[in-house]
C-alpha positions in Angstrom: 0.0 0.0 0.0 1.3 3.0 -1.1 2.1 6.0 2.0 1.2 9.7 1.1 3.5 11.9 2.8 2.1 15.6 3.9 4.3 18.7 3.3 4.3 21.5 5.1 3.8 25.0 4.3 7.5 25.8 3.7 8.7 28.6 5.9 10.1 31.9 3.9 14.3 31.5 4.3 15.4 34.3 6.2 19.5 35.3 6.0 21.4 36.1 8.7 22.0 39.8 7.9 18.0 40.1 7.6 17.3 38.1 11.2 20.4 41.2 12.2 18.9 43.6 10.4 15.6 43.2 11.7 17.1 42.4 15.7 18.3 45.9 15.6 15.7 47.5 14.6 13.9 46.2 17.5 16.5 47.2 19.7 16.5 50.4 18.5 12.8 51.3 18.8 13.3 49.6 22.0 15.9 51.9 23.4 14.2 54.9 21.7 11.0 54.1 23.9 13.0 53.7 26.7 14.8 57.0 26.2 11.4 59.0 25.4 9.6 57.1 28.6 12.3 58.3 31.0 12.2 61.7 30.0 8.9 62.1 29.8 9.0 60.6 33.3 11.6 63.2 34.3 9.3 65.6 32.6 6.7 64.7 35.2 9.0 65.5 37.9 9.8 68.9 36.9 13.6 67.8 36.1 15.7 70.2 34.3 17.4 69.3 31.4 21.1 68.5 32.9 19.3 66.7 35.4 17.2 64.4 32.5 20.8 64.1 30.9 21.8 62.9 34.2 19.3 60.3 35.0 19.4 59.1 31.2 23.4 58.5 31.7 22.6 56.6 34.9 19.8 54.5 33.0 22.5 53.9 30.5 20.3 55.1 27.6 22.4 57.2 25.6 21.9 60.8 25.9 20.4 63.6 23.3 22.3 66.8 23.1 20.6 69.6 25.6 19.3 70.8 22.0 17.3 68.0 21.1 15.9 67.4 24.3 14.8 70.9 24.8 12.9 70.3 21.4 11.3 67.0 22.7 9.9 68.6 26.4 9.3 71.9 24.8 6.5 69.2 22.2 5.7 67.5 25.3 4.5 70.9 27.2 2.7 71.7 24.1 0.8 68.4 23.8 0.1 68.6 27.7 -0.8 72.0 28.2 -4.7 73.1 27.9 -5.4 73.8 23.9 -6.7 77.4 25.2 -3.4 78.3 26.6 -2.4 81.5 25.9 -0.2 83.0 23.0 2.7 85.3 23.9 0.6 88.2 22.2 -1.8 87.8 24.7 0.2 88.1 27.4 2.1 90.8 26.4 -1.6 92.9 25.9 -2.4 91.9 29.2 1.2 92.9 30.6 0.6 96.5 28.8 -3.1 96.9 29.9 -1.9 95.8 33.6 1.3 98.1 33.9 0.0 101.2 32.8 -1.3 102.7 36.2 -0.6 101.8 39.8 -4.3 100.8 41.5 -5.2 102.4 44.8 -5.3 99.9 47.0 -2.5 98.6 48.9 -3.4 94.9 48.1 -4.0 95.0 44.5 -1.9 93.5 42.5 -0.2 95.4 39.6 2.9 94.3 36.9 6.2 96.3 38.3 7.7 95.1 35.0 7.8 92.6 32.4 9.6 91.6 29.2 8.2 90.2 25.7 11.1 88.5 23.7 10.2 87.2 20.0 11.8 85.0 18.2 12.9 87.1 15.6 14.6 89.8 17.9 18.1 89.8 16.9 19.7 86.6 17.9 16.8 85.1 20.4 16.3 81.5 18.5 13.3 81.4 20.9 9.9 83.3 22.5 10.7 84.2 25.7 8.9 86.1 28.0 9.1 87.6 31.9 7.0 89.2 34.1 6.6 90.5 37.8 3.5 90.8 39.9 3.4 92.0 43.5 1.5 94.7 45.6 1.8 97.8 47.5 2.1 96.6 51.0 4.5 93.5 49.8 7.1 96.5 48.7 6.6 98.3 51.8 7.8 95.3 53.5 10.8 94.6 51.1 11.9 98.2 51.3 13.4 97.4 55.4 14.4 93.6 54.5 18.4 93.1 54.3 18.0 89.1 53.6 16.6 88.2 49.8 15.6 85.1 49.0 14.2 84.0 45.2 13.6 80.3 44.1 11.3 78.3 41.6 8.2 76.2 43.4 7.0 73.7 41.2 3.8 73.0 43.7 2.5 76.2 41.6 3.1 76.2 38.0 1.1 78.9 35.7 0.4 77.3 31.8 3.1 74.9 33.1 5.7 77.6 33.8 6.9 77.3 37.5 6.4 79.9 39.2 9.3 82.2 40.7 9.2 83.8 43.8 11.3 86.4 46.2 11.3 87.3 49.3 12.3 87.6 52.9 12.8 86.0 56.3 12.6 87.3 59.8 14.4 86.4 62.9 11.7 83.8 63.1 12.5 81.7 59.8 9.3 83.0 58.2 9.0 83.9 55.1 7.7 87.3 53.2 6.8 87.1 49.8 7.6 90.7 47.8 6.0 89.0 44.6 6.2 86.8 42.2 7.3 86.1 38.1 6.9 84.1 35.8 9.3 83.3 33.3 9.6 81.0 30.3 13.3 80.0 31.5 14.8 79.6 34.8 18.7 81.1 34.1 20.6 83.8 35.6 19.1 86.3 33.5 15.4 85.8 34.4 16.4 85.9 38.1 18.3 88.8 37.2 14.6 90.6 35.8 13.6 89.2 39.0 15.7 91.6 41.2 15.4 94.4 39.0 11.8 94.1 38.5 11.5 94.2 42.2 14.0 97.5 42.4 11.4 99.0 39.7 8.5 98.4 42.0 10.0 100.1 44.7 10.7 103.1 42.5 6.8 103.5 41.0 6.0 103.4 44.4 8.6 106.0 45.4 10.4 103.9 48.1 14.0 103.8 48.5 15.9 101.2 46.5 16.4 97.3 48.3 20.3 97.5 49.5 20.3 93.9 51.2 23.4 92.2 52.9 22.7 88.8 51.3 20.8 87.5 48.4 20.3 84.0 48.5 19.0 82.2 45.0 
C-alpha cells in the first residue's frame, strides 16, 4: 500500500543579515521608547534638562544633546498644556493693559515690569517672555528687608511655567513674599529681571531702593 507523505507550508528563508537587520531595529525602537519614557517621566518631575541628561546617563540610555531634548519637552509641554493656553501676544496685551497705572489699593496686584522677547529679535532662536506681579504693602515690606531670597516652586506652575518667587525671612524663619514672576526659563538672566523688577517696584511706588546684605538664590 502505497504512503502519502504531507508537506508543510514551507517557511520563507530568512538570512542572517536580515534576522540582524531586523534584531536591531527592534533594539532600536526599544531603546528609543526607553529614552522617550524616561524623559517624559523626568518631565513629570519637573527635572531640568542636565538633570534628564543625568538620570538618562545613569539609566544607560544614551543621551540627546541639551538641544534636542529641549525640542522634545518643549513638544511635550505643548501636547500637555490646555489647547486654550495663551499665546505670547496675549500676554504681552495683558502685561501693557496691567502696567500702565498703579491701582489704589494697597493689596492689588499690579505688573512692576515685564519683558516680551520674539523670536525674531536679533539673535533670540526662541519666544521668551518675563513678568513680575506684586502689591503695595508686599514693597513696603521689602523696602526694610536686608536678607533676599528668590527660588522656583514647582507646587505652583502657571500654563506649566513654575512659578518664581522672592522674598524675605525674619528672625523667626518666616518667610515674606515681595512677589512673584513668571518666566519662560529659569537662568541667571530671568532671576536677574527678577531683582530688577522688584527694584522698579519700589521706585513707582517712590520707596527707597532694596540694599540687602545677602541675596540667596
Amino acid at each position: 500500500m502505497a504512503t502519502t507523505t504531507v508537506i508543510g507550508e514551507v517557511p520563507p528563508y530568512v538570512s542572517d543579515d536580515e534576522m540582524d537587520a531586523s534584531e536591531m531595529e527592534h533594539n532600536g525602537n526599544k531603546k528609543k521608547s526607553e529614552k522617550e519614557t524616561t524623559q517624559l517621566e523626568s518631565f513629570e518631575l519637573k527635572l531640568k534638562p542636565k538633570a534628564i541628561i543625568e538620570v538618562l546617563h545613569e539609566c544607560g540610555i544614551t543621551t540627546p544633546s541639551i538641544h534636542q531634548l529641549n525640542n522634545f519637552l518643549r513638544t511635550i509641554k505643548s501636547t500637555k498644556l490646555d489647547p486654550t493656553s495663551i499665546s505670547l501676544g496675549e500676554i504681552e496685551q495683558w502685561c501693557l493693559k496691567s502696567s500702565q497705572s498703579i491701582p489704589e489699593s494697597d493689596d492689588a496686584p499690579f505688573f512692576a515690569s515685564y519683558q516680551i522677547i520674539y523670536d525674531d529679535d536679533g539673535d533670540i532662536n526662541e519666544n521668551k517672555f518675563r513678568f513680575f506681579i506684586t502689591i503695595k504693602r508686599l514693597l513696603q515690606t521689602a523696602s526694610i528687608s536686608k536678607k533676599i531670597h528668590a527660588d522656583a516652586t514647582y507646587k505652583l506652575v502657571w500654563q506649566g511655567f513654575p512659578v518664581l518667587i522672592i522674598g524675605a525671612t525674619d528672625l523667626d524663619r518666616h518667610f515674606h513674599l515681595f512677589g512673584m514672576a513668571i518666566c519662560s526659563n529659569e537662568t541667571t538672566q530671568d532671576f536677574r529681571f527678577i531683582f530688577r523688577a522688584l527694584q522698579k517696584g519700589m521706585k513707582k511706588l517712590n520707596l527707597e531702593e532694596i540694599d540687602p546684605d545677602f541675596l540667596i538664590a
